[in-house]
N, C-alpha and C positions, 0 to 999 in steps of 0.2 A: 735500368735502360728501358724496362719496357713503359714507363711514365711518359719517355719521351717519346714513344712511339707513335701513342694512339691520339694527341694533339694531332701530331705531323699528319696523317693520316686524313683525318678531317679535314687539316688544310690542301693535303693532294688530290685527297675527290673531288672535294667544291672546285679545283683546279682542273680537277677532268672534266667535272660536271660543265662548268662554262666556257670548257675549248670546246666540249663535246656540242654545247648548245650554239659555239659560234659558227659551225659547220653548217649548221641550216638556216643561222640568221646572218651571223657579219662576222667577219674574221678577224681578233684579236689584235688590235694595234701593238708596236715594236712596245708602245711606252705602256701600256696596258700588263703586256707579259712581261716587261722589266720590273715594273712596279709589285706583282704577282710575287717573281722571285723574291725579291729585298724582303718581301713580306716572310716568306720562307725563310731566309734566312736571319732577321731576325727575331722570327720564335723560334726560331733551331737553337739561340745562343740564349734565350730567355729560358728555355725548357732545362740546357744544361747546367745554365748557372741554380737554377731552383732547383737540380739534382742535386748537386755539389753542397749546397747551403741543407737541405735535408739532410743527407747525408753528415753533415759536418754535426749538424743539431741530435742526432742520432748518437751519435760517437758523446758526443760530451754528455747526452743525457745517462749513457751506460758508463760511464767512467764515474757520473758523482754515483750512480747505483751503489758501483761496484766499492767507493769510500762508505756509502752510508753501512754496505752489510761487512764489512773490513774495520768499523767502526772503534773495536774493541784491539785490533792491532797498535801498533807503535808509534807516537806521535808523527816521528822522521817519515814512516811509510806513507800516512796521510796526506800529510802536507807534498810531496812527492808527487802523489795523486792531481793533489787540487792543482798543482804548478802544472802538470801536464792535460787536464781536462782546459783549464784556462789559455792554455798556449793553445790547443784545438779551436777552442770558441773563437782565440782570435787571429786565427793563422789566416783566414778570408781577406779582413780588415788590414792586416798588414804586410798582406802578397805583394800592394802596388807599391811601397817603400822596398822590400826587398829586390822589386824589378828593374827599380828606379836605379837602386844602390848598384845591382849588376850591371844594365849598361852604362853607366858610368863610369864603371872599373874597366870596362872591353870584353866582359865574360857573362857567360852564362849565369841562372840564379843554379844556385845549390854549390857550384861547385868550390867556395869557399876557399880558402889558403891553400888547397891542395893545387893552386894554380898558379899560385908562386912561389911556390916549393923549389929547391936548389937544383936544378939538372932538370927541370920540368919544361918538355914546350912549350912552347907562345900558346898564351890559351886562345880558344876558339871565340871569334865573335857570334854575338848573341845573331839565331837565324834572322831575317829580316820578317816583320810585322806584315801579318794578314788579317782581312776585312771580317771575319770571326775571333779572330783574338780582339782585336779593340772591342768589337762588340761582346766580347764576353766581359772582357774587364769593365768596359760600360756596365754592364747590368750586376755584376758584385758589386760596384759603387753605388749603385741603386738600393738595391737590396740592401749594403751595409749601412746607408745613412737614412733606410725608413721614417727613424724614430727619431733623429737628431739635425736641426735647423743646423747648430752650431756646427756637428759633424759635416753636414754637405758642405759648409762652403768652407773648411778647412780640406777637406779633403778632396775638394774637385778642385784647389790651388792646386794638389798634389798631382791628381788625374790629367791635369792641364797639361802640367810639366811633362807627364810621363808619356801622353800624347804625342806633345811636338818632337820628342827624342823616335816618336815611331814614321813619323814624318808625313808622307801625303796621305798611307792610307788612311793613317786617324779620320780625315777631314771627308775621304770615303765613305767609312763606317759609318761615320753622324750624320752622313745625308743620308743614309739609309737610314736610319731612324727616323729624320726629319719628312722622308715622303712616306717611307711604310708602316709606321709604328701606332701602333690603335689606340696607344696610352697619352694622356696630355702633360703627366709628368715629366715623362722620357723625351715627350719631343719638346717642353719646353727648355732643358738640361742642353740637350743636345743643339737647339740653336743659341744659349748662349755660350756654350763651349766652344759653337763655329766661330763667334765671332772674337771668342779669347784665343783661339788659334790663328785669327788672323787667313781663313781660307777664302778665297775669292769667287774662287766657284762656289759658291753656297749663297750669292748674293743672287741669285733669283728666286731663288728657291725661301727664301728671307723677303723677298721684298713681294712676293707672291702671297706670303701668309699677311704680314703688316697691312697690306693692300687689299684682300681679297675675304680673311677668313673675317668669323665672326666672335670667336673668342677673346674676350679684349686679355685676359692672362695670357696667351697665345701671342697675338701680339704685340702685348707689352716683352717678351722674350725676346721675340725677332725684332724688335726697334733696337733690343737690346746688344742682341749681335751685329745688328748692321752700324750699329756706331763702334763696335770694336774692328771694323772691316778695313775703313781707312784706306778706301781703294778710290781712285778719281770717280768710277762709275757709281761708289756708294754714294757719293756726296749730295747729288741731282737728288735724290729719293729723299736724303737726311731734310732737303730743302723744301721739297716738296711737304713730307711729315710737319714739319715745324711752319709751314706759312700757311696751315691749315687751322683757324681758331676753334674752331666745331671738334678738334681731333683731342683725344684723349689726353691728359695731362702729363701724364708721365712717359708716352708713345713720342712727346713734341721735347719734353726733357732727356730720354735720352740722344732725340734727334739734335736739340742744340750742345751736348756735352760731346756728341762726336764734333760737330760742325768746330765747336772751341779746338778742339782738339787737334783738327785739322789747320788750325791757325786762322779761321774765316772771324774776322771780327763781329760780325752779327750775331754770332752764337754766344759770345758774351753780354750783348742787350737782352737774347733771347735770353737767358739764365734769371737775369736780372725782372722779367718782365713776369716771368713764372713766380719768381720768388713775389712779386708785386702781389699779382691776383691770386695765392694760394693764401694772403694773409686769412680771408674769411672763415676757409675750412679748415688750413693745414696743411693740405695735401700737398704732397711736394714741397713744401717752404724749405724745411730741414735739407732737403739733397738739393735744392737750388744753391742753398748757402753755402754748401759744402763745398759745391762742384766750385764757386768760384773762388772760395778760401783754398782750394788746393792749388790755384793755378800759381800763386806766389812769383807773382810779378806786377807790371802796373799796370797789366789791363784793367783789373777790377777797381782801380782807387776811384774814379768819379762814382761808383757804386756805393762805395764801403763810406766815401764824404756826404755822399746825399742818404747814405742809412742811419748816420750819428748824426744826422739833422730832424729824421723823423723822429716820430711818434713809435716807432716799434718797438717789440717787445726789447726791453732791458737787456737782458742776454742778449740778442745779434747787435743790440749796439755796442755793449762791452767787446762783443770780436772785435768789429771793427774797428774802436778803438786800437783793440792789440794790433789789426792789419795793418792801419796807416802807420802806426809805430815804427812796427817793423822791417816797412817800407819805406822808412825814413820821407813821408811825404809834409813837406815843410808848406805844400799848397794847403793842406789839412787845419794850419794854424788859427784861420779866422773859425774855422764852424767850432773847433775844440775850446776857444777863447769864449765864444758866446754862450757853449754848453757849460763851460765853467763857472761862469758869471750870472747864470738863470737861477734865481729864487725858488721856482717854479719845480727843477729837475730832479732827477733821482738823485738822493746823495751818494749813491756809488757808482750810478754816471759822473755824475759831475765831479766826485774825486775821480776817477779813471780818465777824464779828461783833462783834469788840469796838471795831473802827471804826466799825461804824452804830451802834453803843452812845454811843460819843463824842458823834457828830454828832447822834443824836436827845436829847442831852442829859444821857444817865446820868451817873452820880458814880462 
């Protein structure tokens, strides 16, 4: 405990110090001392959770100890050991599936079968969610997926879910992060967690960094929540982002994947125009393509018929070969007939063509 003390401490002087210094020069704005606390309170929940993870690192290192000098004991004992040092290590990691699992059920975590036991009360619902618990379990998410790309985005699916089950304050907690938080990791996490939650109140606070900061990682995040916002107010900004040609590439691509997504027809040109000009470098071609191969309907076909005409790389002409396909676009027939009949073309274009030719019906 007392680890966590002497942070806090530091942070309550500097907090005296400059109430103390606004007395003789100006006096603390509401949003000044709000921002102050949030501050406070998330290193309160940063300091706890790097207790917790110590502690936890502690225990597991004295358990393999106590197997290494036990060593000469009984296979069964061993193994015993390591099953219990291991379930330690990762008992952090898989709190937010066992949290998950309990509200789900209507009960508390731990209390287990004992809650539907025969003559047993109605178990007790889980107490309701406060602005240090999200924030705690925010920052073990942190801390468990340091080391692993792949771990973060399976497991902030997870975090996601376990979020919305906690309801508004989740979307609380992460503005607190997103105005207090001195880390660029955390608060890029936490804006695009706001906008996988879907909170609306968080769209200025989003459209404030997009617009204003100077970290293009930063706000490439918040372009990024504010296209999962989906809220009429977001949409003005999404437009503004994307009819700006000077504006970052992938700040205008998530601006047009929300806009698609909202149903605005422009944001499928806009995909299409990204995928255009990223031919040079790269950048963005790949989630251009994606974005409108996932929409699986017919907005993207004058796309996908003017890409099996180009010149582009082999691969996105073979998708779209599959797209028209399986869009059954029989308008596809003449460009697929000309691709087929070219001397000139890839042989596995050109067979991939004269097969959707087949199937969509040509002669």
């Amino acid at each position: 405990m007392s680890r966590l003390l002497w942070p806090l401490a530091v942070v309550v002087a500097v907090a005296i110090g400059w109430t103390t210094a606004g007395v003789t020069s100006k006096t603390p704005t509401v949003h000044e001392v709000e921002r102050l606390t949030q501050q406070v309170t998330t290193l309160q929940a940063k300091l706890r959770v790097a207790e917790e993870m110590a502690a936890a690192g502690t225990s597991v290192a004295a358990s393999v100890s106590a197997d290494r000098r036990a060593s000469g004991r009984s296979s069964g004992s061993e193994s015993l050991r390591s099953q219990a040092a291991f379930a330690q290590e990762d008992r952090l990691v898989q709190e937010s599936l066992a949290r998950a699992t309990a509200v789900e059920r209507g009960r508390q975590p731990g209390q287990g079968d004992a809650a539907s036991a025969p003559g047993e009360s109605k178990a007790k619902a889980p107490p309701p969610a406060t602005v240090q618990a999200v924030l705690d379990r925010f920052y073990k998410y942190l801390e468990a997926t340091k080391t692993s790309e792949r771990d973060r985005w399976q497991k902030g699916r997870e975090l996601v879910e376990e979020m919305r089950g906690m309801g508004d304050i989740a979307g609380q907690a992460l503005m607190h992060v997103l105005t207090a938080g001195n880390d660029t990791d955390e608060r890029r996490v936490a804006a695009r967690m706001l906008g996988a939650l879907q909170v609306p109140q968080s769209l200025p606070l989003l459209r404030e960094i997009v617009e204003g900061e100077s970290d293009l990682l930063m706000r490439r995040a918040a372009a990024a929540g504010l296209r999962q916002l989906q809220t009429p107010d977001s949409l003005p900004v999404l437009e503004r982002l994307l009819a700006n040609p000077a504006e970052d590439r992938f700040i205008r691509l998530s601006a047009a994947q929300g806009l698609v997504s909202a149903g605005r027809p422009y944001g499928v040109t806009a995909l299409a125009q990204i995928f255009d000009e990223a031919a040079a470098d790269g950048r963005g071609r790949d989630a251009a393509f994606r974005s409108l191969s996932a929409l699986n309907d017919d907005r993207p076909l004058p796309f996908m018929r003017q890409l099996l005409a180009s010149q582009a790389e082999p691969g996105y002409r073979l998708l779209a070969i599959r797209y028209l396909t399986a869009r059954n676009d029989r308008s596809a027939l003449p460009t697929l007939q000309t691709v087929m009949q070219s001397p000139t073309e890839q042989p596995s274009v050109r067979d991939a063509a004269g097969e959707a030719y087949r199937k969509l019906g040509g002669k």
